[in-house]
C-alpha positions as CSV (number, residue, x, y, z in Angstrom):
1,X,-49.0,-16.0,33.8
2,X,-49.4,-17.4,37.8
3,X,-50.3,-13.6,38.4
4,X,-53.1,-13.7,35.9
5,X,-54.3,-17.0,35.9
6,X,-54.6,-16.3,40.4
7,X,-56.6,-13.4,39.4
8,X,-59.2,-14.3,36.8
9,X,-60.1,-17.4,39.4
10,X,-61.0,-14.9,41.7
11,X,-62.7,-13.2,39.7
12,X,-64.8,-15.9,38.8
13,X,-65.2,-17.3,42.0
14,X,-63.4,-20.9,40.7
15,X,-59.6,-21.7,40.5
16,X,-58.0,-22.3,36.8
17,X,-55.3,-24.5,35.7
18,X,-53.0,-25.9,32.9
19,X,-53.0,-22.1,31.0
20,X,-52.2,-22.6,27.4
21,X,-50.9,-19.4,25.7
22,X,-53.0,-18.7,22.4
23,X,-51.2,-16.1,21.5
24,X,-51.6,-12.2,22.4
25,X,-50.1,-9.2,21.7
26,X,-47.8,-6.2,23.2
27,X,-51.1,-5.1,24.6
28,X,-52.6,-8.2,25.9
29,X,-52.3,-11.7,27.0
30,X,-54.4,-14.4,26.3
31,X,-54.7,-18.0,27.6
32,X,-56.9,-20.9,27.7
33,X,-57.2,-21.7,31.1
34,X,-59.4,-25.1,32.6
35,X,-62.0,-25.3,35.3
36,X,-61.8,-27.3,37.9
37,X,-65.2,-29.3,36.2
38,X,-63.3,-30.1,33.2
39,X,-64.9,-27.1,31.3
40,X,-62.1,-24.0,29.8
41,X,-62.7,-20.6,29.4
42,X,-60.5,-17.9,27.6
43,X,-59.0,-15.0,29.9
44,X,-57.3,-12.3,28.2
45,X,-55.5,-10.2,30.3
46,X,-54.4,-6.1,28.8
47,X,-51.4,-3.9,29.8
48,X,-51.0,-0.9,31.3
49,X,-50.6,1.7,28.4
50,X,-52.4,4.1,26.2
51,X,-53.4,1.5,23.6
52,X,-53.8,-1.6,25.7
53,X,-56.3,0.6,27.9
54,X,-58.4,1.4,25.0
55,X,-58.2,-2.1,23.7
56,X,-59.3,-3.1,26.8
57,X,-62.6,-0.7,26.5
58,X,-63.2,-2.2,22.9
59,X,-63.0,-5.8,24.1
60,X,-65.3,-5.4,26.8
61,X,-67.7,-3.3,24.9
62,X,-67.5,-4.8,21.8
63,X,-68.2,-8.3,23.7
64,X,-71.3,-6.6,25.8
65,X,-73.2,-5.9,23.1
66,X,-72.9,-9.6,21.9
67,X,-73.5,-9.7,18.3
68,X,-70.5,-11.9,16.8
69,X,-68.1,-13.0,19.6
70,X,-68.0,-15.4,22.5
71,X,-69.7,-14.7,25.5
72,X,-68.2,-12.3,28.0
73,X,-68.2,-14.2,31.6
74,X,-66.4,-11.7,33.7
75,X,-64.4,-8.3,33.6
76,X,-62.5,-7.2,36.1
77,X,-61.4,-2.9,35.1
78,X,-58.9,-2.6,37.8
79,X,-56.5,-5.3,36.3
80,X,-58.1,-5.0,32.7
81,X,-58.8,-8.6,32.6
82,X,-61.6,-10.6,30.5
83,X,-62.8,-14.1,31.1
84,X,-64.8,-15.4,28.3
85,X,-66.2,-18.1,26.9
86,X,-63.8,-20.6,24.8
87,X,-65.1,-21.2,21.7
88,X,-62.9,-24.3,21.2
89,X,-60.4,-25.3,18.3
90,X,-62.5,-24.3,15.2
91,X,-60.3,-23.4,12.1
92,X,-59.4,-20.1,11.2
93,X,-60.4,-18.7,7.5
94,X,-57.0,-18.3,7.5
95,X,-56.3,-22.0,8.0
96,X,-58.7,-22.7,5.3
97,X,-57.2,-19.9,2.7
98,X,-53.5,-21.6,3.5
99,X,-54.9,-24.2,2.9
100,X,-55.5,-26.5,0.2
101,X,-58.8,-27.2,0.3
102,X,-60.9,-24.8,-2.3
103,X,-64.3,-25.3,-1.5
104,X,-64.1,-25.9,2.0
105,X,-62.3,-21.9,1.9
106,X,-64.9,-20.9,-0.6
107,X,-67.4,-21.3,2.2
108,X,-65.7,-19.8,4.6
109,X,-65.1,-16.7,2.7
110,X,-68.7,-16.2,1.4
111,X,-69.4,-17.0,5.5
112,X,-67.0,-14.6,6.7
113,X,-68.8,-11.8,4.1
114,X,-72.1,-12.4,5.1
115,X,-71.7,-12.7,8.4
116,X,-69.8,-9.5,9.0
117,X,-72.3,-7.8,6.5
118,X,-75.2,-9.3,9.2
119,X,-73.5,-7.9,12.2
120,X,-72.9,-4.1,10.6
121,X,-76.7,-4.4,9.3
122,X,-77.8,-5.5,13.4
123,X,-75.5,-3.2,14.9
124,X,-77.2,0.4,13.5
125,X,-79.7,0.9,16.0
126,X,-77.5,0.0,18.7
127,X,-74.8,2.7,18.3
128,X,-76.1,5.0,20.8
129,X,-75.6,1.6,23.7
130,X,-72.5,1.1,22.1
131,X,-71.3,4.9,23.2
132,X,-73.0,3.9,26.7
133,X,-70.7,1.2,27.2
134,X,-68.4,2.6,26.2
135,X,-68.4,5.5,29.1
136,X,-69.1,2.8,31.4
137,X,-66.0,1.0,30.7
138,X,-64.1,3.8,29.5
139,X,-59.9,3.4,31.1
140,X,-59.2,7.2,29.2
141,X,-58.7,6.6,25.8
142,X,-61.7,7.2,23.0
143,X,-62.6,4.8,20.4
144,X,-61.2,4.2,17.2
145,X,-64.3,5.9,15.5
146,X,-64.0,9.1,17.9
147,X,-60.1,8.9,17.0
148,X,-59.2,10.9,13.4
149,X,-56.9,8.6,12.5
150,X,-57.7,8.6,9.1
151,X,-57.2,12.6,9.5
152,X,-53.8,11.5,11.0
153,X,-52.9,9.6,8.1
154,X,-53.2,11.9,5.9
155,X,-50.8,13.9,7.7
156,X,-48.3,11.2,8.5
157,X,-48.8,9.9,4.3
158,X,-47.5,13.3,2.9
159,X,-44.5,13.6,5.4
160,X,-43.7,9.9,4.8
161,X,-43.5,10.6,1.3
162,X,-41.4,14.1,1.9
163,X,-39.2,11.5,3.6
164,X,-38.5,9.3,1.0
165,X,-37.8,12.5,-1.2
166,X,-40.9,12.2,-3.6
167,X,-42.6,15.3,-5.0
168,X,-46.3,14.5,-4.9
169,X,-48.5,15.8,-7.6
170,X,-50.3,18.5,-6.9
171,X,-53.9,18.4,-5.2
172,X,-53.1,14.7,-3.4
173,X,-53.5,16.4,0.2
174,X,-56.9,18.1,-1.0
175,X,-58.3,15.0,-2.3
176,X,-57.4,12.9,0.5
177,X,-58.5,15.7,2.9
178,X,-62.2,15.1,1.0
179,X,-62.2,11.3,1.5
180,X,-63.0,11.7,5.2
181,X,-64.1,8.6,7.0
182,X,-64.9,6.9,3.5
183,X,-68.5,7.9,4.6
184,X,-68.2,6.9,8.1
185,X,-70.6,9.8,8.8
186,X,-73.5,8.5,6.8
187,X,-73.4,5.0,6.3
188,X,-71.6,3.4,9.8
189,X,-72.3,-0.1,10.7
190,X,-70.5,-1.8,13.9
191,X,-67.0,-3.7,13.7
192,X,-64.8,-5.8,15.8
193,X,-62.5,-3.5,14.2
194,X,-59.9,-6.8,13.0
195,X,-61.4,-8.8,11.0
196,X,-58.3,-10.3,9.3
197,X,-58.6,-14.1,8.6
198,X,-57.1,-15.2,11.7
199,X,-59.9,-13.8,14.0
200,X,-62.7,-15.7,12.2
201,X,-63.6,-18.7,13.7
202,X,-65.6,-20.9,11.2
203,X,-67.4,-23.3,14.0
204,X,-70.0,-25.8,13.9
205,X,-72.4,-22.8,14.4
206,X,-71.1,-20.8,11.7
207,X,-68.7,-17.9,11.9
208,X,-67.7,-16.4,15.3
209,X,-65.7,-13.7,15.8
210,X,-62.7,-12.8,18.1
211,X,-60.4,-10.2,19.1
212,X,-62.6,-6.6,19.6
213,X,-60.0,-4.5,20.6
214,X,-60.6,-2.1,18.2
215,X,-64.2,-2.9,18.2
216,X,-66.6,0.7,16.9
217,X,-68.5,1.9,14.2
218,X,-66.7,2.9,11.0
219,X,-68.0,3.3,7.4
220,X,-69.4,0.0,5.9
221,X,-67.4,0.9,3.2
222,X,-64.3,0.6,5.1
223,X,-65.3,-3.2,6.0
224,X,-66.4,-4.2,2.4
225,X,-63.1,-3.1,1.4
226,X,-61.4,-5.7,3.3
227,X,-63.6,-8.0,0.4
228,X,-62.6,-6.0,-2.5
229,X,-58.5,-5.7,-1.7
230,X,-58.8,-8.0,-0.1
231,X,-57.9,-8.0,4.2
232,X,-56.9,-4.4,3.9
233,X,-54.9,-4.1,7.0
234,X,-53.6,-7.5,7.7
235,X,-50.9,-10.2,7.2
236,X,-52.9,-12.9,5.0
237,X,-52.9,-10.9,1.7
238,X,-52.9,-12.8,-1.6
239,X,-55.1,-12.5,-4.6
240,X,-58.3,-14.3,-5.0
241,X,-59.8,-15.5,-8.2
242,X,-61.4,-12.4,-9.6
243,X,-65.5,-13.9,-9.8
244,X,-64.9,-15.2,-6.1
245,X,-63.8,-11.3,-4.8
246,X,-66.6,-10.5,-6.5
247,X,-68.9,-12.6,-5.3
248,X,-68.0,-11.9,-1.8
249,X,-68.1,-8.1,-1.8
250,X,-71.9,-8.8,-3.4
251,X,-72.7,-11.2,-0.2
252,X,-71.3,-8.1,2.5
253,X,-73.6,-5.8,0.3
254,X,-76.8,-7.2,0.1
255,X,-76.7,-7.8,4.0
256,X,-75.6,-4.0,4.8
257,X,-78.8,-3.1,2.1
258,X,-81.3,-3.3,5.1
259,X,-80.3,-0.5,6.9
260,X,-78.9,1.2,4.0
261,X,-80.9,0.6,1.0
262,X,-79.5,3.3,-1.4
263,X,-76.6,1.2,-1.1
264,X,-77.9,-0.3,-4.0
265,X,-77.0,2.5,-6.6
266,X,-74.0,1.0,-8.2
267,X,-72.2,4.4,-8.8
268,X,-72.8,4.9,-5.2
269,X,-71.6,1.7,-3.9
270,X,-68.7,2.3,-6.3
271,X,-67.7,5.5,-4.9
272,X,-67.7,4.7,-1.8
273,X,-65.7,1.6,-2.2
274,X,-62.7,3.6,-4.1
275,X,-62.4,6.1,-1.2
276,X,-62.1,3.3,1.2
277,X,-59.6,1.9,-0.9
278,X,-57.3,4.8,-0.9
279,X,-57.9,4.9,3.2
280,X,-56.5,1.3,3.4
281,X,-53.7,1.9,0.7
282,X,-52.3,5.0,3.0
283,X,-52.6,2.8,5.9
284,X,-50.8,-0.3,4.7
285,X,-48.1,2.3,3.1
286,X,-47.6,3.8,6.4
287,X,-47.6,0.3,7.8
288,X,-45.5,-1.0,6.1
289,X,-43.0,1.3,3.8
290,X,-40.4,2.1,6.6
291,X,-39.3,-1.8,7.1
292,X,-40.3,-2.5,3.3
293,X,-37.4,-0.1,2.4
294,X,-34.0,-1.1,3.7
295,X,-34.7,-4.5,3.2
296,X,-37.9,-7.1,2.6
297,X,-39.3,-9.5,5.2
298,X,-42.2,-11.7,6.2
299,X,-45.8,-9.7,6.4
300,X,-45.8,-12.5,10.1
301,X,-43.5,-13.6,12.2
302,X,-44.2,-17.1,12.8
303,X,-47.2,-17.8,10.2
304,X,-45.8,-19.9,6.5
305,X,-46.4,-19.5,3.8
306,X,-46.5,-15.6,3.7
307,X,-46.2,-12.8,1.5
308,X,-43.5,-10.3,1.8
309,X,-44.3,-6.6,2.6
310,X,-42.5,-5.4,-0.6
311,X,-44.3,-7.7,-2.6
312,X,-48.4,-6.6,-0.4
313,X,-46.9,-3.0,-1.2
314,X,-46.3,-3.5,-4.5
315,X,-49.7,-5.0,-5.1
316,X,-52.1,-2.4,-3.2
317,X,-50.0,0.1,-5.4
318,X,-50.4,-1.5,-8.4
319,X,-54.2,-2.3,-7.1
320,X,-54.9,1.7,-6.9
321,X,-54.3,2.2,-10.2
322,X,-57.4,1.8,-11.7
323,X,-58.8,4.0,-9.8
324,X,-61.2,7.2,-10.8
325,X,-61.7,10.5,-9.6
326,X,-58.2,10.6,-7.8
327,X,-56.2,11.0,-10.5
328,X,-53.6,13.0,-7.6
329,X,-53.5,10.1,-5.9
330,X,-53.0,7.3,-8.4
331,X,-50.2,9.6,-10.1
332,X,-48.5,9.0,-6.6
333,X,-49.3,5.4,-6.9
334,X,-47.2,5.4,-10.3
335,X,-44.6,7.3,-8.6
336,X,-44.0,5.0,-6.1
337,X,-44.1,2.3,-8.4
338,X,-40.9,3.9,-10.5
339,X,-39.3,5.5,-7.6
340,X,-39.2,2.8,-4.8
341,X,-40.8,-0.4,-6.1
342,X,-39.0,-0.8,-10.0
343,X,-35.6,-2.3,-8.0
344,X,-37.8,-4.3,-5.7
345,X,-36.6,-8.6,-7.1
346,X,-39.8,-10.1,-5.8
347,X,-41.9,-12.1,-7.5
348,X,-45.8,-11.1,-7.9
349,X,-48.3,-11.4,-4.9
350,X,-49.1,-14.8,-5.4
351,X,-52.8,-16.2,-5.0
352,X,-54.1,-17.7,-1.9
353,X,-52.8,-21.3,-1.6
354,X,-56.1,-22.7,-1.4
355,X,-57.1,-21.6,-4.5
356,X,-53.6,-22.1,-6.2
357,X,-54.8,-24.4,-9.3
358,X,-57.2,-21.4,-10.2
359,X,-55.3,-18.0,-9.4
């Protein structure tokens, strides 16, 4: 911490004191540091590996372009190391959906949906100085949207159910093969790439955004999902009153309509939302099936109340089944259901605490 604290006062010119961790990852640290005029900025210092390099290049790019997150102060490449701007102690949505205050995380969610429909709307013409950036800043490693992972998978779906011993029905690699990037190639809109609850500031100044290390352009559909399931690849999963899902999926549409206006042809926008679904139900399978299995646990370490990953599998399952047109894929929903999840004693996904007296 002396190490990085010494070097991001270089950096800026200015020594830094009384570092207060906020909290990183195994790719990055991150502290709240003050300046010697009373003032505090954020420095988040990366790792030396594959991942933590390209978070690194999503960070700074996805901070450069400054459309939704603090200001980027300084960035040093050699030590991968970000001084930005603090945006202070604002609650998380989140805090406010663990809450127990129902309006106050109505608001934030229909917020949180329009503002990350706004950013994906501002960000189309600017994906060609996104892909500059990123060259500029680039430590090796492409970015999530030049990454197949949802090509990868696929692959690593149907060996994880080979593994389990399932027999998967027939045609669920072809019609997972046509899902592709959930229309990624015709409909992309930027992202910070993690927009789970706890990197949505709700400030004074409405919603800000934090953590872009897996900041790129991926289908809009892909975000909207995180509306419609909802926070498709996180830990703060738990149903929302079905008008209020609703309501916020309708708020990320009509903001992503400007750029993308056919988007308003409901079998359209329906289609598009089921593939992405499927893409986010393989990826919290994969996610989460190998720990979910021997025994259950806590989707966080440290965060209460929480859901359990057998009872999040359980639900996106359960959620998939109404699906249409993959009728290979739900019939492997149903099988996993039987096969895996039937001697699973947890009770359902509960709703979000806030809106407990309504769920």
């Amino acid at each position: 911490m002396d190490e990085i604290i010494r070097a991001a006062g270089a950096l800026l010119g200015r020594p830094l004191r009384d570092p207060v961790d906020l909290g990183g990852s195994s790719r990055s640290t991150v502290l709240r540091c003050r300046t010697a005029s009373g003032g505090s900025v954020v420095v988040k210092a990366f790792a030396d590996d594959p991942q933590a390099r390209r978070a690194y290049t999503g960070e700074t790019v996805g901070l450069s372009l400054g459309l939704a997150g603090p200001e980027l102060i300084a960035a040093d490449p050699e030590r991968r190391l970000l001084v930005m701007a603090d945006l202070g102690e604002a609650p998380t949505l989140a805090d406010l959906l663990l809450g127990t205050d129902p309006k106050a995380a109505e608001r934030a969610l229909l917020e949180w949906a329009c503002g990350l429909g706004r950013l994906a709307a501002s960000s189309v013409p600017r994906r060609a100085e996104f892909a500059a950036l990123w060259q500029r800043h680039d430590q090796g490693r492409p970015s999530w949207e030049d990454e197949p992972w949802q090509r990868q998978n696929v692959d690593a779906f149907l060996d994880l159910l080979a593994e389990c011993g399932l027999t998967v029905p027939p045609g669920l690699a072809e019609e997972l093969t046509a899902i592709g990037t959930a229309g990624g190639d015709r409909y992309p809109g930027f992202t910070p790439g993690d927009t789970c609850p706890d990197n949505n500031l709700i400030t004074a100044d409405g919603l800000r955004l934090i953590d872009f290390e897996a900041a790129g352009y991926q289908s809009v559909f892909l975000t909207a999902a995180y509306c419609r399931m909802p926070f498709s690849s996180c830990w703060c999963v738990y149903r929302l009153p079905d008008d209020l899902a609703r309501r916020i999926e309708q708020s990320y549409r009509l903001e992503v309509l400007a750029p993308y206006p056919e988007l308003a042809d409901e079998m359209l926008w329906q289609a598009g939302m089921a593939q992405a679904v499927v893409v986010w139900t393989v990826y919290s399978t994969l996610h989460l099936l190998r720990r979910a299995l021997p025994q259950d646990g806590p989707m966080h370490r440290t965060r209460r109340p929480v859901p359990t990953r057998r009872q999040v599998l359980r639900h996106r399952w359960t959620g998939a089944l109404g699906l249409t047109g993959y009728p290979a894929f739900t019939a492997t929903m149903r099988l996993l259901l039987s096969e895996l999840a039937s001697g699973w004693d947890v009770p359902d996904l509960p709703g979000y605490p806030a809106f407990a007296a309504i769920v």
